[in-house]
DRENPAPA-422660 format. One record per residue: residue number from 0; residue in one letter; y, x, z of N, C-alpha, C in turn. Coordinates in Angstrom, 2 decimals. Layout:
REM residues N
<rec resi="NUM" resn="A" n_c2="Y" n_c1="X" n_c3="Z" ca_c2="Y" ca_c1="X" ca_c3="Z" c_c2="Y" c_c1="X" c_c3="Z"/>
...
This chain:
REM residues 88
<rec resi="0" resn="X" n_c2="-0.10" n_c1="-12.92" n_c3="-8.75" ca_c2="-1.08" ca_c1="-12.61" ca_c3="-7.72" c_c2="-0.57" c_c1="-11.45" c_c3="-6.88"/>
<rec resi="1" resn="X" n_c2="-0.57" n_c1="-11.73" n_c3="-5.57" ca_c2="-0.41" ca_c1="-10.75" ca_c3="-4.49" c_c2="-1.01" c_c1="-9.47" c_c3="-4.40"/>
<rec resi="2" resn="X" n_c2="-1.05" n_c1="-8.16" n_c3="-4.26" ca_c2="-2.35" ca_c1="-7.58" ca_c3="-4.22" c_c2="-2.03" c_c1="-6.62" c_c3="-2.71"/>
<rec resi="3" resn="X" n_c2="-1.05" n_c1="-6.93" n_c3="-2.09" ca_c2="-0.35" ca_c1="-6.46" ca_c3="-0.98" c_c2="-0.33" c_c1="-7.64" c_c3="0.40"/>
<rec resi="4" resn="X" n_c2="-1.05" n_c1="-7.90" n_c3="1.17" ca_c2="-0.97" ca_c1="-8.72" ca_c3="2.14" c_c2="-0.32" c_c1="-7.29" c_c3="3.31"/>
<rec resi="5" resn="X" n_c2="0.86" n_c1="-8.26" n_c3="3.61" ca_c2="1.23" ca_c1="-7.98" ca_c3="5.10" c_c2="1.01" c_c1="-9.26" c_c3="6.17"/>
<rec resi="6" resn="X" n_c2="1.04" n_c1="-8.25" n_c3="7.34" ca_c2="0.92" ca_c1="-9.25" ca_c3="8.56" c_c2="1.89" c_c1="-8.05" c_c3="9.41"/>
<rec resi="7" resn="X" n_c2="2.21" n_c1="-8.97" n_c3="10.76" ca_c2="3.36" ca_c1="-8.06" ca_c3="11.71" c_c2="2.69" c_c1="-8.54" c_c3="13.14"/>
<rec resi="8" resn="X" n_c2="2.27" n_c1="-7.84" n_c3="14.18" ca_c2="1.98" ca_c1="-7.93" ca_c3="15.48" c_c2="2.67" c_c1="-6.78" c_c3="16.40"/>
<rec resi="9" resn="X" n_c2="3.04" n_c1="-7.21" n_c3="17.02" ca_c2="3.86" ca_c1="-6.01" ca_c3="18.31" c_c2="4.51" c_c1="-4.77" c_c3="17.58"/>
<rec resi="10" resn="X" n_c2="5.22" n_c1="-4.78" n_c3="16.78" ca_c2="5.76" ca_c1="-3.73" ca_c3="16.29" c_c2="4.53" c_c1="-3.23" c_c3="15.42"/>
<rec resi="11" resn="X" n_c2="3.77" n_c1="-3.44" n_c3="15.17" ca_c2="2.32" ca_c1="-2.94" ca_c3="13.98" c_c2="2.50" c_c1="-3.89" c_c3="12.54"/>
<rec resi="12" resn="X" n_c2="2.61" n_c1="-3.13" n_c3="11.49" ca_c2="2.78" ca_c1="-3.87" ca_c3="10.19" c_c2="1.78" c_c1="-3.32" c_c3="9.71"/>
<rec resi="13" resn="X" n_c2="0.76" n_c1="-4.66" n_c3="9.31" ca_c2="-0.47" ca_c1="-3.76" ca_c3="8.67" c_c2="-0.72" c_c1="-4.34" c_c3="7.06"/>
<rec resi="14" resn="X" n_c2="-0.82" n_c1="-3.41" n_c3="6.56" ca_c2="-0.33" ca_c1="-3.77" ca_c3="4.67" c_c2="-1.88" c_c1="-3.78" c_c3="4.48"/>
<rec resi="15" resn="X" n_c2="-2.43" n_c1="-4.85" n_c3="3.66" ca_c2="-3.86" ca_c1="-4.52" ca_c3="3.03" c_c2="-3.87" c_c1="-5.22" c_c3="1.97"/>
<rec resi="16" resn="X" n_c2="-4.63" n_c1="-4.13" n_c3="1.34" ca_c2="-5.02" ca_c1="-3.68" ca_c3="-0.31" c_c2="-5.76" c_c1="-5.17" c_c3="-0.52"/>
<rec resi="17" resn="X" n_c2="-5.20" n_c1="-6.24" n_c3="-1.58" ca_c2="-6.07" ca_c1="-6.84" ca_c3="-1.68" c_c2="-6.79" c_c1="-7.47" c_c3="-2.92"/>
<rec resi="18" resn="X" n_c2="-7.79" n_c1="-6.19" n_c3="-3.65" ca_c2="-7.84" ca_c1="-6.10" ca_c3="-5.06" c_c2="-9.07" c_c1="-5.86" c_c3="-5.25"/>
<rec resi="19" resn="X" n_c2="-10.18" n_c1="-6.90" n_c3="-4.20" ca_c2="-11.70" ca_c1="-6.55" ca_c3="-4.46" c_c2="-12.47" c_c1="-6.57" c_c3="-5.52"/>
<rec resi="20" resn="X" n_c2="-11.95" n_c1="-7.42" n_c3="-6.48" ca_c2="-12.45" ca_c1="-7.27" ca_c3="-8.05" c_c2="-12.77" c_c1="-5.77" c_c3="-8.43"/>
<rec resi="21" resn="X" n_c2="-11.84" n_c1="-4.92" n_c3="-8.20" ca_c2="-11.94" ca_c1="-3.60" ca_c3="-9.01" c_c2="-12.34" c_c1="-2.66" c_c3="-7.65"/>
<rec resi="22" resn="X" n_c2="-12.11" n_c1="-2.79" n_c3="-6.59" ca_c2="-12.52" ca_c1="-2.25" ca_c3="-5.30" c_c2="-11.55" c_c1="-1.58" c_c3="-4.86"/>
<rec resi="23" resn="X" n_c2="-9.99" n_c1="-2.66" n_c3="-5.04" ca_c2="-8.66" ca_c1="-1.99" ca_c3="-4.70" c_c2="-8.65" c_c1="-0.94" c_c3="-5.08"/>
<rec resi="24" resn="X" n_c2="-8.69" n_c1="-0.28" n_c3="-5.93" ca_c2="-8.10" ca_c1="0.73" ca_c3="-7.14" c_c2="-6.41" c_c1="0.46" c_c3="-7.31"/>
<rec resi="25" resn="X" n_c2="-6.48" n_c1="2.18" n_c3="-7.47" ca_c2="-4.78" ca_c1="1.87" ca_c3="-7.74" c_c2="-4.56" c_c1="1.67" c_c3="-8.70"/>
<rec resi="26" resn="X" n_c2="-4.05" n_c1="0.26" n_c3="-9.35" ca_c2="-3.74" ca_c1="0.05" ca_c3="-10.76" c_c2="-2.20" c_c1="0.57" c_c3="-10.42"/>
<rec resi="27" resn="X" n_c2="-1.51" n_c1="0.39" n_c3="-11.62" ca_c2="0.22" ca_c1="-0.18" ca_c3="-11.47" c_c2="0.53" c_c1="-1.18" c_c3="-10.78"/>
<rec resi="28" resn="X" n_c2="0.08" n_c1="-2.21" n_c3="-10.88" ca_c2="0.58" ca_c1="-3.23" ca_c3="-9.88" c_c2="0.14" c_c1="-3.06" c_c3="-8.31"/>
<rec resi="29" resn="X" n_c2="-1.04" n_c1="-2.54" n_c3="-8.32" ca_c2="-0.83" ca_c1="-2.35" ca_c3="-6.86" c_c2="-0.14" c_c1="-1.49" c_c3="-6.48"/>
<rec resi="30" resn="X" n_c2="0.24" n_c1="-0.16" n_c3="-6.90" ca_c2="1.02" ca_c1="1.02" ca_c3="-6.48" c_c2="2.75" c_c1="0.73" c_c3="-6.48"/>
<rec resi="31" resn="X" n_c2="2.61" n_c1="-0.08" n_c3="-7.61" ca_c2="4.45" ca_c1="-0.70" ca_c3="-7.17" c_c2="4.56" c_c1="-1.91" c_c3="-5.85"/>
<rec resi="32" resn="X" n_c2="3.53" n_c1="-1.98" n_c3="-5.62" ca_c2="3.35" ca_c1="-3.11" ca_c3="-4.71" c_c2="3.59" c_c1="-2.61" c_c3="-3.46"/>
<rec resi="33" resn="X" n_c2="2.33" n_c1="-1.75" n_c3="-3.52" ca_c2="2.45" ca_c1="-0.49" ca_c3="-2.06" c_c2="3.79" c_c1="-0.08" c_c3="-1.78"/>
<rec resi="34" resn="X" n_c2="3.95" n_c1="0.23" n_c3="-3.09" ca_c2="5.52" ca_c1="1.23" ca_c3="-2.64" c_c2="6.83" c_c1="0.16" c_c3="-2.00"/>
<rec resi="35" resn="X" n_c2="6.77" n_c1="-1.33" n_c3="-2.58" ca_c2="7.76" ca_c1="-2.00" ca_c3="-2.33" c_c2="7.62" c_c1="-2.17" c_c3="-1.03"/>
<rec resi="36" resn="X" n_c2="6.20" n_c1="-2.67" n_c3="-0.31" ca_c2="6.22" ca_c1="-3.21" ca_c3="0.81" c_c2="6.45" c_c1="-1.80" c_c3="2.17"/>
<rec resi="37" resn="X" n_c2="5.84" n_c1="-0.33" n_c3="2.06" ca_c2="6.19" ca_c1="0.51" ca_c3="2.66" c_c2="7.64" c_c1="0.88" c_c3="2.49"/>
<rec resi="38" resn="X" n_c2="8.36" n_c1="0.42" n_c3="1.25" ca_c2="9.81" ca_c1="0.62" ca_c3="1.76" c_c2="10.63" c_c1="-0.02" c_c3="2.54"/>
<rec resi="39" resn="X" n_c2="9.93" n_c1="-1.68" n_c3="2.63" ca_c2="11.00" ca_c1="-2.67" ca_c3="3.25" c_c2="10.52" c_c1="-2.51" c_c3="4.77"/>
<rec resi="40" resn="X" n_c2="9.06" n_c1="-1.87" n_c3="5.12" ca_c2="8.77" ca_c1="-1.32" ca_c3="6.22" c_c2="9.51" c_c1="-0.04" c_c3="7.42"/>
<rec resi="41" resn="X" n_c2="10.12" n_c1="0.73" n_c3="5.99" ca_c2="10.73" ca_c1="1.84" ca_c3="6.20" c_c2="12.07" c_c1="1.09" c_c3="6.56"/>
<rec resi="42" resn="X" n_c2="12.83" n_c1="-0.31" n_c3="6.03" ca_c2="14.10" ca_c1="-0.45" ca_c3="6.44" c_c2="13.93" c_c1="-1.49" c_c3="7.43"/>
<rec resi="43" resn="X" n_c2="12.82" n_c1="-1.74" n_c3="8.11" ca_c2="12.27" ca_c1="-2.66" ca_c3="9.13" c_c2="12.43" c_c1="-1.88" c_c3="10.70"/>
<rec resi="44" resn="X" n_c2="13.81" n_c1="-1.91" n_c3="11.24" ca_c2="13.76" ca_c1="-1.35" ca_c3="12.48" c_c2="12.79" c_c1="-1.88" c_c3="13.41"/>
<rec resi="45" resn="X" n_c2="12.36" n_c1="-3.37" n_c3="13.02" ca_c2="11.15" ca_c1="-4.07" ca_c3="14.23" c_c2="9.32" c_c1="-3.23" c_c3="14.03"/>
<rec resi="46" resn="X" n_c2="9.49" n_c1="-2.42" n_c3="13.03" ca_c2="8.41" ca_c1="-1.93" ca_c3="12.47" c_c2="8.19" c_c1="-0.16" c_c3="13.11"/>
<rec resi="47" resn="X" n_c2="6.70" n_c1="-0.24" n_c3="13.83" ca_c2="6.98" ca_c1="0.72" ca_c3="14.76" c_c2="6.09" c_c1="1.90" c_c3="14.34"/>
<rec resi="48" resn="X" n_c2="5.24" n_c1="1.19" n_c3="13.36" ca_c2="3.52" ca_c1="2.03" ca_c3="12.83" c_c2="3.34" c_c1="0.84" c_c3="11.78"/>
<rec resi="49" resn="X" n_c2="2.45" n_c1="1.61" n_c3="10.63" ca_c2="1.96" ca_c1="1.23" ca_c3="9.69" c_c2="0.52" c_c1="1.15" c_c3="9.78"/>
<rec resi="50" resn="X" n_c2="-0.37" n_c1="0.04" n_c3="9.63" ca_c2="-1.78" ca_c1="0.23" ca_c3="9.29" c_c2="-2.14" c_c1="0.08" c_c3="7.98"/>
<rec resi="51" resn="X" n_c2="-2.57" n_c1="0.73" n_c3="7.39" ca_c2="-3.07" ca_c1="0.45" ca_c3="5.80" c_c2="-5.12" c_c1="-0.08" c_c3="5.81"/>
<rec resi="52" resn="X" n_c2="-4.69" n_c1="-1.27" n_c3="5.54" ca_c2="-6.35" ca_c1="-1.83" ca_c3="5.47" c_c2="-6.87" c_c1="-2.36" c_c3="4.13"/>
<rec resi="53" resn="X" n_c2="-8.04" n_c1="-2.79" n_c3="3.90" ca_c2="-8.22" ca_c1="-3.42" ca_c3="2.78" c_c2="-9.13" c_c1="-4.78" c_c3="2.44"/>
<rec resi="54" resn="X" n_c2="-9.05" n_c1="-5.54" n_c3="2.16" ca_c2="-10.47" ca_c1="-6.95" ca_c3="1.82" c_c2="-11.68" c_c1="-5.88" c_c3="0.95"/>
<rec resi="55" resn="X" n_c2="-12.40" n_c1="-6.59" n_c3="1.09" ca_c2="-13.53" ca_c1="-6.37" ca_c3="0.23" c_c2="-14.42" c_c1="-5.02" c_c3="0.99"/>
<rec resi="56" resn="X" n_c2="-15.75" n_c1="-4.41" n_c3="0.29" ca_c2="-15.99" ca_c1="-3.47" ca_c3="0.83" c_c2="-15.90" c_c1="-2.24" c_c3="0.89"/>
<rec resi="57" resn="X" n_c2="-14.72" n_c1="-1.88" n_c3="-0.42" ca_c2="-14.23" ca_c1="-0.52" ca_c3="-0.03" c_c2="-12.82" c_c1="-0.14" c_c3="0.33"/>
<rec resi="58" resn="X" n_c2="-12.36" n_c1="0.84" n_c3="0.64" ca_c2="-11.14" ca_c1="0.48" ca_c3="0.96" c_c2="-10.11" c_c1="1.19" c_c3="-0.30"/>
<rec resi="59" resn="X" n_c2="-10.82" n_c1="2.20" n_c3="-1.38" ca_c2="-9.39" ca_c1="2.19" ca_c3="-2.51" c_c2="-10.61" c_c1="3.47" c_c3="-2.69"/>
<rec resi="60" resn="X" n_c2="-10.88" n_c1="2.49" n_c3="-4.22" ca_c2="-11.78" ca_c1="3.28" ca_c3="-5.17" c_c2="-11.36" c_c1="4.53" c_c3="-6.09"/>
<rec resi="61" resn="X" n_c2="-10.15" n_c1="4.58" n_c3="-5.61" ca_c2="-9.08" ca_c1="5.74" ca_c3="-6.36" c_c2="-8.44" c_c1="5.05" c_c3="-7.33"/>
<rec resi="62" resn="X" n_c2="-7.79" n_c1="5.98" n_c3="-8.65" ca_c2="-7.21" ca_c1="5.44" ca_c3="-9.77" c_c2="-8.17" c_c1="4.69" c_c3="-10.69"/>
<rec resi="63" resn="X" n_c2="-7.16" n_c1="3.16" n_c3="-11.04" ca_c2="-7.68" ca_c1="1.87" ca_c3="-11.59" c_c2="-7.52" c_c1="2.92" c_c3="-13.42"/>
<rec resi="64" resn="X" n_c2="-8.54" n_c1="2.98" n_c3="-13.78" ca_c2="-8.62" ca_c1="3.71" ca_c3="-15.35" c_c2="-8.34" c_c1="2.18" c_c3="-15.90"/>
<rec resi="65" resn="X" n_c2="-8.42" n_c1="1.54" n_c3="-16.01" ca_c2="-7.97" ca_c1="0.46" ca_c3="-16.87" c_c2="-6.41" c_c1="0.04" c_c3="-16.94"/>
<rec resi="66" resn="X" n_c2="-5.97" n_c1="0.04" n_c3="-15.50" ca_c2="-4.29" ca_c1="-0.32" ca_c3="-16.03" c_c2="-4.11" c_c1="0.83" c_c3="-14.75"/>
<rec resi="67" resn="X" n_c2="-3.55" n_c1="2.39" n_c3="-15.26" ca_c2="-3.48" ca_c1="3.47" ca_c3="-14.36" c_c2="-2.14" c_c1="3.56" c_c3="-13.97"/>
<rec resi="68" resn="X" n_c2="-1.78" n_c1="3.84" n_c3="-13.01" ca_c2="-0.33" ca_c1="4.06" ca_c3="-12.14" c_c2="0.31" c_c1="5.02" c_c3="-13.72"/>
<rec resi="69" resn="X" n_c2="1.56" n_c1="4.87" n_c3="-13.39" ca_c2="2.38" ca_c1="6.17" ca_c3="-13.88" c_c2="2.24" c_c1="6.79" c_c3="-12.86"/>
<rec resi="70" resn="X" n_c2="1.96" n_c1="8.88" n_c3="-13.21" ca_c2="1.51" ca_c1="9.48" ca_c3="-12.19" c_c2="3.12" c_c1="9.63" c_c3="-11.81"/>
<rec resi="71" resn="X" n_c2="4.29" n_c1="9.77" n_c3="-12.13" ca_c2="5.14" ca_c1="9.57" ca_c3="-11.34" c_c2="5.32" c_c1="8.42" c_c3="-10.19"/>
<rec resi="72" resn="X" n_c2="5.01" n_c1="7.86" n_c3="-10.81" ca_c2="4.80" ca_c1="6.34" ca_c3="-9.51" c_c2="3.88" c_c1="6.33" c_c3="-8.42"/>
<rec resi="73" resn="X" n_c2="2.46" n_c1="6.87" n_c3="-8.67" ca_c2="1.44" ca_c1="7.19" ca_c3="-8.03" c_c2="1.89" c_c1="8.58" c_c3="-6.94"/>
<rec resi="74" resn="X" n_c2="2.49" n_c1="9.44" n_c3="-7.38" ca_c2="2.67" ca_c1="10.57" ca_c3="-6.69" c_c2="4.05" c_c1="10.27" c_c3="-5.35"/>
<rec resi="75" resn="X" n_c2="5.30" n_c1="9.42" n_c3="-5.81" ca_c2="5.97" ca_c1="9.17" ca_c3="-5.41" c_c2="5.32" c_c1="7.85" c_c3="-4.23"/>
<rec resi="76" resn="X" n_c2="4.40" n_c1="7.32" n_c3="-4.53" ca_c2="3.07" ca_c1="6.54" ca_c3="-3.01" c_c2="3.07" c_c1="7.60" c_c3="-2.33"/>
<rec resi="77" resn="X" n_c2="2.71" n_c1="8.68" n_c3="-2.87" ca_c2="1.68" ca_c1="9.65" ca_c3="-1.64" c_c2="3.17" c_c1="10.47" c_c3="-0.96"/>
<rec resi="78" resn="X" n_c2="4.18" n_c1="10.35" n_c3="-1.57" ca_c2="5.03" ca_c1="11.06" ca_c3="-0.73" c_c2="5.91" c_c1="9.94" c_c3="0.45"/>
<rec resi="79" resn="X" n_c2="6.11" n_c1="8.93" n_c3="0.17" ca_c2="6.68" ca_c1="7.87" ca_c3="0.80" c_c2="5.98" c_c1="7.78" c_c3="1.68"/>
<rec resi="80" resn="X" n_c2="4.35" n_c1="7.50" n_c3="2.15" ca_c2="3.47" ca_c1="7.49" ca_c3="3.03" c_c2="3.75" c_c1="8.34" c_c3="3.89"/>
<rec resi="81" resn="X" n_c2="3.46" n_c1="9.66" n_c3="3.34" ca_c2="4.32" ca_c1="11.30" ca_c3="4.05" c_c2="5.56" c_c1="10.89" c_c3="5.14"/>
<rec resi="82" resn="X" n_c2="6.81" n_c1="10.54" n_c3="4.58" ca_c2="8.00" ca_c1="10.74" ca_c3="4.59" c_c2="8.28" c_c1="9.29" c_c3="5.49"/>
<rec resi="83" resn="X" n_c2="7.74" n_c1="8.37" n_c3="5.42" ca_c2="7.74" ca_c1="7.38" ca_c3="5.96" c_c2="8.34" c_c1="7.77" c_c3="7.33"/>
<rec resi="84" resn="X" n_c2="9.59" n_c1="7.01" n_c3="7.94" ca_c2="9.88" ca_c1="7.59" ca_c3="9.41" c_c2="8.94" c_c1="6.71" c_c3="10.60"/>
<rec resi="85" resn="X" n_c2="7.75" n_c1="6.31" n_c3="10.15" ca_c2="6.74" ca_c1="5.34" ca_c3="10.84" c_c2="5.66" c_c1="6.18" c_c3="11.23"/>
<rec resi="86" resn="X" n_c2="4.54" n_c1="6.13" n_c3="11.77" ca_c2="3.81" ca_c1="6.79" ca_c3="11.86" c_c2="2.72" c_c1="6.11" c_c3="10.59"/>
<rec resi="87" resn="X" n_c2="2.10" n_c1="6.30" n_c3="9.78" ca_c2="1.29" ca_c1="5.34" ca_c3="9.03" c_c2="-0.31" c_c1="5.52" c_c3="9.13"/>
């Protein structure tokens, strides 16, 4: 199961969370997910800005307590977002 939908319009790559069961919470799988698709974004010269969106009605209920990021993994999201040479 996907939990990362991309789409691409005019140089806009917009990644959304798509994990309404739990209310897109960051489990592990979504956070390795995040991280894969903002990196291939990062080596995407056609990629000009990042939108981060989500299905369902919230957009990221915080950390998934049932299957929880490694906080190395989780912390290394919030810096890639940062560092990203995109605007995100």
């Amino acid at each position: 199961m996907t939990l990362i939908g991309r789409t691409a319009d005019r140089g806009v790559t917009t990644l959304t969370l798509d994990s309404p069961a739990n209310r897109n919470a960051l489990s592990a799988s979504l956070v390795g997910e995040l991280r894969a698709a903002l990196a291939a974004c990062a080596a995407d010269d056609t990629v000009r800005a990042v939108l981060l969106t989500h299905t369902g009605t919230t957009f990221c209920a915080g950390a998934d307590l049932k299957a929880p990021p490694d906080p190395e993994a989780f912390v290394g999201l919030m810096r890639e977002i940062v560092a990203l040479p995109r605007p995100v």
